[in-house]
C-alpha positions as CSV (number, residue, x, y, z in Angstrom):
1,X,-5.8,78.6,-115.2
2,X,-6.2,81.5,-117.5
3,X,-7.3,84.9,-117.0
4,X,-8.5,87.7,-119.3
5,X,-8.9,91.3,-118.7
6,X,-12.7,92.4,-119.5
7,X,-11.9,96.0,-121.3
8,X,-13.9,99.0,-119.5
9,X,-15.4,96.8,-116.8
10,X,-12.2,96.7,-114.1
11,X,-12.8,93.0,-114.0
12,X,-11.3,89.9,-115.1
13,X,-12.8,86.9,-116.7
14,X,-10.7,83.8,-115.0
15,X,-11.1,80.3,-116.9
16,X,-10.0,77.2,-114.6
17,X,-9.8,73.8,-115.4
18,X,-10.0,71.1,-112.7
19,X,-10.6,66.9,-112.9
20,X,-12.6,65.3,-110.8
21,X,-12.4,61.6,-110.4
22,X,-14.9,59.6,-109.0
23,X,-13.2,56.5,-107.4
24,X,-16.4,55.6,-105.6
25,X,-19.3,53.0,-106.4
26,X,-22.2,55.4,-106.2
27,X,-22.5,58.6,-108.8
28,X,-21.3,61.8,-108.1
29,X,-23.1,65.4,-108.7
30,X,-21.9,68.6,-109.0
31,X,-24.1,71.1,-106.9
32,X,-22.0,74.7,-106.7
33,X,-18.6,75.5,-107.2
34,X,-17.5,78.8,-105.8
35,X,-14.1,80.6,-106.0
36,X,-12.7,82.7,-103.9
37,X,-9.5,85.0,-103.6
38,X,-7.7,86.5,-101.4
39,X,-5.3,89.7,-102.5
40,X,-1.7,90.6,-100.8
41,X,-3.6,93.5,-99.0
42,X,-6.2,91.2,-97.7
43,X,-9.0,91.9,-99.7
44,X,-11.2,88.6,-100.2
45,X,-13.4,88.4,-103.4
46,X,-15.9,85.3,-104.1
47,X,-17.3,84.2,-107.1
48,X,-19.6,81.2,-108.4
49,X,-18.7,79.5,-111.7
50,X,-20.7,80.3,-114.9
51,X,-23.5,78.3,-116.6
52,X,-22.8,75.6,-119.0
53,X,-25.0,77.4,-121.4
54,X,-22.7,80.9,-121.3
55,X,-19.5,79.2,-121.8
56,X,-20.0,79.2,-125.6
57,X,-20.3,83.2,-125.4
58,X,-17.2,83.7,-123.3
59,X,-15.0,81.7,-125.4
60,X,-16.0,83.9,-128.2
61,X,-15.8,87.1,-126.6
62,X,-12.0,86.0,-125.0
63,X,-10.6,83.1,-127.5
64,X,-7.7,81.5,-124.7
């Protein structure tokens, strides 16, 4: 996991990386995946991960 702070936006930009293995005989698909966090003071924020077509933009705007 890596995380970037977006400048002027009070936001960050979090990049995780995760393996899925498929031990299974039939495929598997990838519908949604969601995030979500929950602070020390109990606040919970949820988000959904970005589109394979934005991920090209990102990596330029915040090289990791």
């Amino acid at each position: 996991m890596t995380a970037a702070e977006v400048p002027g936006q009070d936001m960050i930009l979090a990049a995780v990386t995760m393996t899925l293995r498929n031990t299974a005989a039939n495929p598997l698909w990838i519908h949604t995946l969601k995030a979500q966090l929950t602070t020390a003071d109990d606040k919970t924020f949820e988000d959904e991960a970005a589109s394979a077509v934005d991920l090209d933009r990102y990596y330029q705007a915040f090289p990791l």
